[in-house]
C-alpha positions in Angstrom: 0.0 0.0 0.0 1.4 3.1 -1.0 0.9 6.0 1.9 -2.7 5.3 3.6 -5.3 8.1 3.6 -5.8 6.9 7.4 -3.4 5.5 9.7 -4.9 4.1 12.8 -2.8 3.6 16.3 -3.7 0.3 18.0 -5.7 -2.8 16.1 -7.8 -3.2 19.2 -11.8 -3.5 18.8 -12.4 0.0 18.3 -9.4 1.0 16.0 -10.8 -2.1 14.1 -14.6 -0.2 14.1 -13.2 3.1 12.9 -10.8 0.9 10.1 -13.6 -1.3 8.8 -16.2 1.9 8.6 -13.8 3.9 6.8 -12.7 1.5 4.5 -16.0 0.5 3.6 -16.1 4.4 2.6 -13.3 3.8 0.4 -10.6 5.8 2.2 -7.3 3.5 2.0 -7.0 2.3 5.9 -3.6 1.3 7.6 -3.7 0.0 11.1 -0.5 -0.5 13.1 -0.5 -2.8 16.5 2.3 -3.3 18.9 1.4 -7.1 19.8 1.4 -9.7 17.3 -2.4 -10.6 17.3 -5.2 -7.8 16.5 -7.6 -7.1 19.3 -6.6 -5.4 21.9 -8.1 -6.3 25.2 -10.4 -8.4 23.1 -8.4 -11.6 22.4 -8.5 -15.5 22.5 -5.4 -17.2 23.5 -4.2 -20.4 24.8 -3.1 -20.1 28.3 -3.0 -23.6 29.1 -2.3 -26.7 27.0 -5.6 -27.5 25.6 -7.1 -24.5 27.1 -8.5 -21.3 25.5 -10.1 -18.5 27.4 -11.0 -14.4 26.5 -7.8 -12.8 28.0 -8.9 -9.7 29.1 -11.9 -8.8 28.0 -14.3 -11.6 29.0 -18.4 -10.8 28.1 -21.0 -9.9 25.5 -23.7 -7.1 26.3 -22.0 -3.4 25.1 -21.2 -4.3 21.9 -23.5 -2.0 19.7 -26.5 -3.8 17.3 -26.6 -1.2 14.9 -22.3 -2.0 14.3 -23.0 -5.4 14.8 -25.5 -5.0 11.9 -23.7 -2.3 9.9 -20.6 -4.5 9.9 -22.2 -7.4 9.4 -20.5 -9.5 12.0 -22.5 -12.4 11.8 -21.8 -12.9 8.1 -17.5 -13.1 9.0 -18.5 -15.7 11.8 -19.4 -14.1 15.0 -21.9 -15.4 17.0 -23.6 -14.6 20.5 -25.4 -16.9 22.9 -26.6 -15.7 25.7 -26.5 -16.9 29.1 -28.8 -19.3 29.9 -29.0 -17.3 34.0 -27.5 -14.1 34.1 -26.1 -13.7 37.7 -25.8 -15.9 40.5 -24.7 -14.4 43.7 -23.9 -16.7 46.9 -23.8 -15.7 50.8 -21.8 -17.3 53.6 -25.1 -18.4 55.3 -25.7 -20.8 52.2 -28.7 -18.1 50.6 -28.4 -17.2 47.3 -29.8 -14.7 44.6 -30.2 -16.5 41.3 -31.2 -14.3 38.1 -32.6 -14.2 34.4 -35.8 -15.6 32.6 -38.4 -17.1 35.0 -36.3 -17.1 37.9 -35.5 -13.2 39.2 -38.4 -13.1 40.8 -39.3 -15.7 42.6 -35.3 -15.5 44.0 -35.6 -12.0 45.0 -39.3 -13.2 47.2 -37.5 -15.8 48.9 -35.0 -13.1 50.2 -36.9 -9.8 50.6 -41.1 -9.3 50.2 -40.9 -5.8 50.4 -37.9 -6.0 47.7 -39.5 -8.6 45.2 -42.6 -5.5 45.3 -39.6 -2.7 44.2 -37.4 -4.7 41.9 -38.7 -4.8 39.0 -40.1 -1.1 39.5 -36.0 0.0 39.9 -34.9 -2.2 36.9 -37.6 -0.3 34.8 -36.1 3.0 36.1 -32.8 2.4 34.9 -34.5 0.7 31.9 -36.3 4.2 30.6 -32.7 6.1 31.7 -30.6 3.6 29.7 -33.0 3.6 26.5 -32.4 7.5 26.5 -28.5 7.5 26.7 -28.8 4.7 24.7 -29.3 7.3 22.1 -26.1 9.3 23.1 -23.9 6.4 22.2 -23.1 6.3 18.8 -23.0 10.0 18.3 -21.1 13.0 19.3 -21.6 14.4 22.5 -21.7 18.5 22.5 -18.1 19.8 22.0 -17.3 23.2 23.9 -15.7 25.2 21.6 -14.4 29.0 21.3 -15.8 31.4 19.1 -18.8 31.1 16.8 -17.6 29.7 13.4 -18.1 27.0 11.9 -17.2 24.5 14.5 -19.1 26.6 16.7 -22.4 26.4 14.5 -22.1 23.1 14.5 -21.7 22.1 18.3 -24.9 24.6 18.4 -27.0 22.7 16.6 -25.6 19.3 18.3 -26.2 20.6 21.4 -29.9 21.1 20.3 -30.2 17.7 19.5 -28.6 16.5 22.6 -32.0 18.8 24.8 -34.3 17.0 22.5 -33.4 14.1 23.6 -33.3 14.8 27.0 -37.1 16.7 26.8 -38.5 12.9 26.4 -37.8 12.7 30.0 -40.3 13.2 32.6 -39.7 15.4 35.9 -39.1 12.6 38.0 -37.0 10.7 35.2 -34.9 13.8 35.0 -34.3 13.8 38.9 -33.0 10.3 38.8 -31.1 10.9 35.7 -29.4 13.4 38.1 -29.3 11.0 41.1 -27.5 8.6 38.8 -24.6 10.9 37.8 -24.3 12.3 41.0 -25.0 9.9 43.5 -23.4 7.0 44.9 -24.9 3.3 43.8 -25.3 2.6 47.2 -27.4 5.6 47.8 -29.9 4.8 45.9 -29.7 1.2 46.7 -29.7 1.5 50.8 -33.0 3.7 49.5 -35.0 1.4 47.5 -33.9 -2.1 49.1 -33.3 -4.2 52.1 -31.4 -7.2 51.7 -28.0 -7.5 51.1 -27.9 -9.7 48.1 -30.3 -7.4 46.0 -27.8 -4.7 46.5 -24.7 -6.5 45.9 -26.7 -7.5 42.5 -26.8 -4.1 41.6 -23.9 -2.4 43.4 -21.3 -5.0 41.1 -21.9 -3.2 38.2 -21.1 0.1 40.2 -17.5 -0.7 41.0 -16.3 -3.1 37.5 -13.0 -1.3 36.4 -14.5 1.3 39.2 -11.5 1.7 41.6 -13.9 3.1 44.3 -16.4 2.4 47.0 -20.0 1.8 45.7 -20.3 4.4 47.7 -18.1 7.1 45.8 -19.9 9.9 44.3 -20.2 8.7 40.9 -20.4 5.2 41.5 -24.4 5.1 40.2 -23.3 6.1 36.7 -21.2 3.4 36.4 -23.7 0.7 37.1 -25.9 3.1 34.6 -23.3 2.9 32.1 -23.8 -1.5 32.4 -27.3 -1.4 31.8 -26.6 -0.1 28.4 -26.5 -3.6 26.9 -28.2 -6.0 25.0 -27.7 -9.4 23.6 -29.7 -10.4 20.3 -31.9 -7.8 20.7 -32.6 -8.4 24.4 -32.3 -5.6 26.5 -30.0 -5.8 29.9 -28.9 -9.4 28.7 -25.3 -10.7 28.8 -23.6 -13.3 26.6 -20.6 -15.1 25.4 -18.6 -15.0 22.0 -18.1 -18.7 20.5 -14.6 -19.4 20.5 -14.5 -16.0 23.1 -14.0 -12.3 22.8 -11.3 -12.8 20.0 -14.2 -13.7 17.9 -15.6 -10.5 17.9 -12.3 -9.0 16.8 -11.6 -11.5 14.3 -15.1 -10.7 12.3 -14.2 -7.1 12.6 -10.7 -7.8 11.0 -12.0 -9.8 8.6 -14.7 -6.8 7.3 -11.8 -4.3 7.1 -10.0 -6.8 5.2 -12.0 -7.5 3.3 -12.8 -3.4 2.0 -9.2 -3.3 2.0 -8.0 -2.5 4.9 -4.0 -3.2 5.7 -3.5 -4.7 9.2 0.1 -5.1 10.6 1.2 -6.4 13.5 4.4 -6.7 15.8 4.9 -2.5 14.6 4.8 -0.6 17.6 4.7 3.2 17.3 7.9 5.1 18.7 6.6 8.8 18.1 3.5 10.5 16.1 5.2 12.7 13.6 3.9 16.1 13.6 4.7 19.0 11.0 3.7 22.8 11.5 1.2 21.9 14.5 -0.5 18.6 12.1 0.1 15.0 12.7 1.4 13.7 9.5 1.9 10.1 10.0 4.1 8.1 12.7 7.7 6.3 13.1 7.8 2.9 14.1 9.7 0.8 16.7 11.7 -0.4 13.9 12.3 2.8 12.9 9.9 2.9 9.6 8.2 6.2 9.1 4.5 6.1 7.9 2.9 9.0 6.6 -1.2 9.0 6.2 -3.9 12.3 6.1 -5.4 11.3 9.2 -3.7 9.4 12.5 -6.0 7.8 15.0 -5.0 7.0 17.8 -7.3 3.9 19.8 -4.6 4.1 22.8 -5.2 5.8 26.7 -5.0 9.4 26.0 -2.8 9.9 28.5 -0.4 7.3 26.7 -0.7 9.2 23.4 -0.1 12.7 24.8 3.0 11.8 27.5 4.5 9.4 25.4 4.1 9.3 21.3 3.0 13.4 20.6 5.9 15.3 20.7 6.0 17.4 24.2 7.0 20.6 22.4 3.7 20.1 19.9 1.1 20.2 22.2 -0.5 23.3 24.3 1.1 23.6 27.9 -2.4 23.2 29.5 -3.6 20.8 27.1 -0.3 18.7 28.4 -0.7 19.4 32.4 -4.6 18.8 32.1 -4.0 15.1 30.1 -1.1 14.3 32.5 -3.6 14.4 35.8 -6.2 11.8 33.3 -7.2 9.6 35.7 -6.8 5.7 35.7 -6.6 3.2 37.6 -9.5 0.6 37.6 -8.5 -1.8 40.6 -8.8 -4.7 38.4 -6.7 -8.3 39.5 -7.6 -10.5 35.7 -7.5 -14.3 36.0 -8.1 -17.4 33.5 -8.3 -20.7 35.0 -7.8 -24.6 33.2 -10.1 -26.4 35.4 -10.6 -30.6 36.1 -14.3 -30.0 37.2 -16.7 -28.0 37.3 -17.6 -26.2 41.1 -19.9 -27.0 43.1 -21.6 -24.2 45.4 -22.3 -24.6 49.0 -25.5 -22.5 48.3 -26.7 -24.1 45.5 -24.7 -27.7 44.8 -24.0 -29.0 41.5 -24.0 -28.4 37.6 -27.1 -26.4 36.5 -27.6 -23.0 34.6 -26.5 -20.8 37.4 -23.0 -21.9 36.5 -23.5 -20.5 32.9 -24.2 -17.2 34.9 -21.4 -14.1 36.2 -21.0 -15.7 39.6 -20.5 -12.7 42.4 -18.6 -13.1 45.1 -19.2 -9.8 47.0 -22.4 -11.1 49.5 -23.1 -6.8 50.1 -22.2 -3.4 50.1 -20.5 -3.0 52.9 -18.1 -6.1 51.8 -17.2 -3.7 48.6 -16.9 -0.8 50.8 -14.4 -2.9 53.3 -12.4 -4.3 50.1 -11.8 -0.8 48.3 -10.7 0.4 52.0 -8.3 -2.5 52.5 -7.0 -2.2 49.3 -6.6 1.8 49.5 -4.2 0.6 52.7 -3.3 -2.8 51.9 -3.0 -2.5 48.7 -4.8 -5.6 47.5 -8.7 -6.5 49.6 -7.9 -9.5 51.8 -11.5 -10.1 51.1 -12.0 -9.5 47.4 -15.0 -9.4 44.9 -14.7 -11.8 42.8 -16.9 -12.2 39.3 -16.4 -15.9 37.8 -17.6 -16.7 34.7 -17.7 -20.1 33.3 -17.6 -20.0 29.6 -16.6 -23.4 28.5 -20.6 -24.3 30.3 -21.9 -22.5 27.0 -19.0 -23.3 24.4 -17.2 -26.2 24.1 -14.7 -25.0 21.8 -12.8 -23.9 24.7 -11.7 -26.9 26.7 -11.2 -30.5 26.3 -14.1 -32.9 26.7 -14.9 -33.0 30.7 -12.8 -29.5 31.6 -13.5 -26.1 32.3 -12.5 -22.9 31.8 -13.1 -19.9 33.8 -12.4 -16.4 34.0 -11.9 -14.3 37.5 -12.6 -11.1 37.2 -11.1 -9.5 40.7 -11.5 -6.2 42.6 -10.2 -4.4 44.4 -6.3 -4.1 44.0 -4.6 -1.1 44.1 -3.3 0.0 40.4 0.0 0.9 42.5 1.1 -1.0 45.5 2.2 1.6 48.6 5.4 1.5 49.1 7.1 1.0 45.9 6.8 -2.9 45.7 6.2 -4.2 42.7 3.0 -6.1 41.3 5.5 -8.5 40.2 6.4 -9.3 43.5 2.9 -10.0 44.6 0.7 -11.3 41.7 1.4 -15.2 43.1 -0.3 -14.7 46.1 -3.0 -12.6 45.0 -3.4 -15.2 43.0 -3.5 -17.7 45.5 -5.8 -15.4 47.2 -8.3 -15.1 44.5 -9.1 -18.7 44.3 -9.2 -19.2 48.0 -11.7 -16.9 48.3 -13.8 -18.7 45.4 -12.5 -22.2 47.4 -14.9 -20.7 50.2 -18.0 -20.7 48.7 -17.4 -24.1 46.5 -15.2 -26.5 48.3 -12.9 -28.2 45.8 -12.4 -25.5 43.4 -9.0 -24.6 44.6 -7.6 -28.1 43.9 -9.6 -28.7 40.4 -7.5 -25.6 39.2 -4.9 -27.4 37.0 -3.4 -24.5 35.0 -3.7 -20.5 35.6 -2.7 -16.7 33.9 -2.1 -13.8 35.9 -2.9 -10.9 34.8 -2.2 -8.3 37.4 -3.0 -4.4 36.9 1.0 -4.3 35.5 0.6 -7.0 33.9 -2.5 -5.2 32.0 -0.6 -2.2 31.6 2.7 -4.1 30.3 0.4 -6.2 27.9 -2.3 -4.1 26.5 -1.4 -0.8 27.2 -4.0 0.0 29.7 -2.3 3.0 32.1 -2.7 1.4 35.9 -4.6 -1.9 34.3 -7.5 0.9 33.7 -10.0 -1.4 31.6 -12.0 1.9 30.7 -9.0 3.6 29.3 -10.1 6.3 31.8 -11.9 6.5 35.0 -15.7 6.9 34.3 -16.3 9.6 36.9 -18.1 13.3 36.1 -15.4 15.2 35.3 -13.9 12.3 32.4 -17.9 11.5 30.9 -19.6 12.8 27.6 -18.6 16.5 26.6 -15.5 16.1 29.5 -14.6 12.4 27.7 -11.0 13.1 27.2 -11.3 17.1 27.7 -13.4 19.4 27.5 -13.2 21.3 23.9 -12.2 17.9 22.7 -15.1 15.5 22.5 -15.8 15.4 19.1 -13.2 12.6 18.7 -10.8 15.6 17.2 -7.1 16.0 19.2 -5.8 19.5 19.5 -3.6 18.9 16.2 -5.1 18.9 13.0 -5.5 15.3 11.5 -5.3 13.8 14.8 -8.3 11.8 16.0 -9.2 9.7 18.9 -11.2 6.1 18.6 -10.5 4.7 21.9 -12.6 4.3 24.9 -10.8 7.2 26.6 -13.4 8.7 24.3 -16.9 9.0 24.9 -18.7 6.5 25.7 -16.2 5.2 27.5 -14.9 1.5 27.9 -16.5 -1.9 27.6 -16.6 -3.9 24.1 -18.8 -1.5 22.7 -17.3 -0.4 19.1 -18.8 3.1 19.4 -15.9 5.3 20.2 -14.6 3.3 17.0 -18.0 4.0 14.6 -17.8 7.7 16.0 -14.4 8.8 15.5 -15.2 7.2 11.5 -18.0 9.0 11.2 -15.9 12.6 12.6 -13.0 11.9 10.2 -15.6 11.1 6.8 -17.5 14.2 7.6 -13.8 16.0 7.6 -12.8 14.5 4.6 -15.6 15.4 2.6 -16.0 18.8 3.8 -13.8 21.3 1.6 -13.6 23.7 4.5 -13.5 22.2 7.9 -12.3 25.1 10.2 -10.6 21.9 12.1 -9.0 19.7 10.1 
């Protein structure tokens, strides 16, 4: 290919999005990653012999329908099944709240009356909320610009678009809209219910990749930000790639491809090259030197701007504003080769709750505690742990009569105090994490036959993701929507001309969703076809 019209930064799922969109609008795509596979934090590897698991990245609900459709995913081999129970959440006392199709209710009776009455009055809450910012999500959120030209006529009339959509909402939907950026999770959940378990069901979602309390200001959007998804075109559902979240990069390199798209591995970027205050194309580890119209960048921002822009290129404040970008998610990332499948003190044996995310984290005030021991320890002696059991709906993963599973742990410190290294510790967090599982179904510790560690360094040193930040970016007020990376630059454009961002330190934010990707393509076509952009 002789010099690309777009060169993108970082085959993960979104730079794949924003290639495949573009190419199929017959701009001449490049993409450049520093690992030798293509997706990101959205890969299938081997970890044990015989054993195949989604490294990172590990569940199906945020990835966007109209991509899935407008890509055509399912034609390039990607397919979804969902969960056959969608979470299963066990107590020391040997209760248990079991959920999904025919069976939330009658779990949440046994528990709480006066619970089981609000439930499903709460879910429709968040329902109405998430079917409005649902709308948000694959478009542009109000930029704050200077001046009134032409960028400024156009973040006008977005901003019009963006109250129109809001005026669907009632009063009272408006206040809670407020509540839920605002508030703390467990706010509103200490105000609505009474058992522990019903919270904890809830509260989860406030603190994944959420290094916090659930009861951090905040904290609500993030368990909003969750309830986004949908599986098959069933709202609040969750799922599972066959043959794991590489799948769903694999179909979107194979569209790109297959509109012409150039994807090379093993060719990490050194620097972004930039000529009279425009990025012009990068240099390479190996010391190539790319050139393209366009560079988009699907790294952390913060990682872009401290480490591949020039210092001397960039605004002063632009630099000491993106150097305080906050990460840090408090994420510990495990894969397991299992003998056997566990077996549950609460609820023995093999049945569709072990298809189901599998929360370890019996309240509130147990997420409160872990975040605060970690905050000192560095690590929760008493962690949350999400397992999920994949090989129970796809048994492409294991050998015949084997299991795999993923731990998704919280809360660890992205830094441990005192300078000690994550390297020196990841062992016995490790050996901490399934213990903790062991407790609640005796024998899993010794039907664990193979395991991969992926500590917050180990994230960071793998995948580029600052602190083991899984969100690219914390998802608090100040780093949301028209803030989502800075203010004055939400519209996917950096402060260079022909610089663009498609990552999730864009908004919306993180989670296998493909929209920062599908945006950032739609802000770069509109630039390309416009003969005077005012931008780029």
């Amino acid at each position: 290919m002789s010099d690309p019209d777009v060169l993108i930064i970082g085959a993960g799922h979104n730079g794949l999005t924003c290639a495949a969109y573009l190419a199929m609008a017959g701009l001449r795509v490049k993409l450049v990653e520093r690992r030798a596979v293509v997706g990101g934090a959205a890969v299938t590897e081997e970890f044990h012999p015989g054993f195949r698991n989604s490294v990172a990245a590990y569940t199906v609900s945020l990835l966007n329908p109209r991509i899935i459709a407008d890509l055509k995913l399912h034609d390039h081999g990607l397919r979804i099944v969902e969960r056959r129970a969608q979470n299963f959440l066990p107590a020391p006392d040997g209760r248990y709240l079991l959920t999904g199709e025919g069976q939330t209710a009658r779990s949440v009776a046994k528990l709480s009356a006066r619970d089981a009455a609000r439930f499903d009055g709460f879910v429709n809450e968040l329902g109405v909320i998430a079917d409005v910012l649902r709308q948000f999500v694959l478009r542009a959120p109000p930029n704050l610009v200077e001046g009134f030209g032409v960028g400024g006529i156009r973040e006008a009339f977005n901003a019009l678009g963006t109250a129109n959509i809001l005026r669907g909402l009632s009063l009272e939907q408006q206040r809670i809209l407020l509540d839920l950026f605002t508030c703390s999770a467990g706010e509103m959940l200490d105000d609505r219910f009474e058992n522990d378990l019903v919270k904890a069901l809830f509260g989860f979602d406030a603190i994944v990749g959420n290094f916090a309390s659930p009861y951090a200001a905040g904290s609500a959007y993030v368990m909003l930000h969750h309830a986004f998804g949908e599986v098959n075109g069933r709202k609040g559902v969750w799922g599972h790639a066959i043959g794991g979240m590489g799948a769903i990069s694999q179909a979107m390199a194979s569209v790109a491809r297959k509109h012409g798209a150039e994807i090379e591995t093993s060719a990490g970027v050194r620097e972004v090259l930039v000529e009279r205050g425009r990025a012009v194309g990068v240099t390479l580890d190996d010391g190539r030197s790319i050139r393209a119209k366009y560079v988009v960048s699907n790294v952390n921002p913060k990682l872009l701007y401290t480490c591949l822009v020039p210092r001397d290129a960039l605004p002063a404040e632009f630099r000491e504003r993106i150097g305080n970008w906050r990460n840090g998610s408090g994420t510990f990332r495990m894969n397991v080769a299992l003998s056997a499948l566990p077996s549950f003190t609460a609820l023995p044996g093999a049945d569709d709750h072990l298809t189901a995310g599998i929360i370890i984290a019996p309240g509130l005030d147990y997420m409160d505690r872990a975040w605060l021991d970690a905050k000192q320890h560095g690590w929760s002696r008493a962690p949350v742990v999400e397992l999920l059991i994949p090989s129970t709906l796809d048994d492409s993963l294991s050998p015949p009569g084997a299991h795999v599973a993923s731990l998704f742990c919280q809360h660890v410190a992205p830094q441990l105090p005192g300078g000690v290294s994550w390297d020196e510790c990841r062992d016995e967090v490790a050996d901490l994490m399934i213990a903790t599982v062991d407790n609640y179904a005796p024998g899993f510790k010794a039907s664990v036959i193979g395991r991969q560690i992926m500590s917050p360094l180990d994230l960071e040193r793998t995948f580029g993701l600052l602190g083991g930040d899984i969100f690219h970016g914390a998802l608090s007020l100040n780093q949301l929507f028209s803030a989502r990376p800075m203010l004055g630059y939400a519209d996917y454009r950096g402060p260079l001309k022909g610089l663009y961002h498609c990552g999730a330190g864009a908004h919306p934010g993180g989670g296998v969703t493909g929209a920062p990707g599908h945006n950032a393509a739609q802000a770069i076509l509109s630039d390309h076809r416009a003969l005077f952009t005012g931008r780029g």
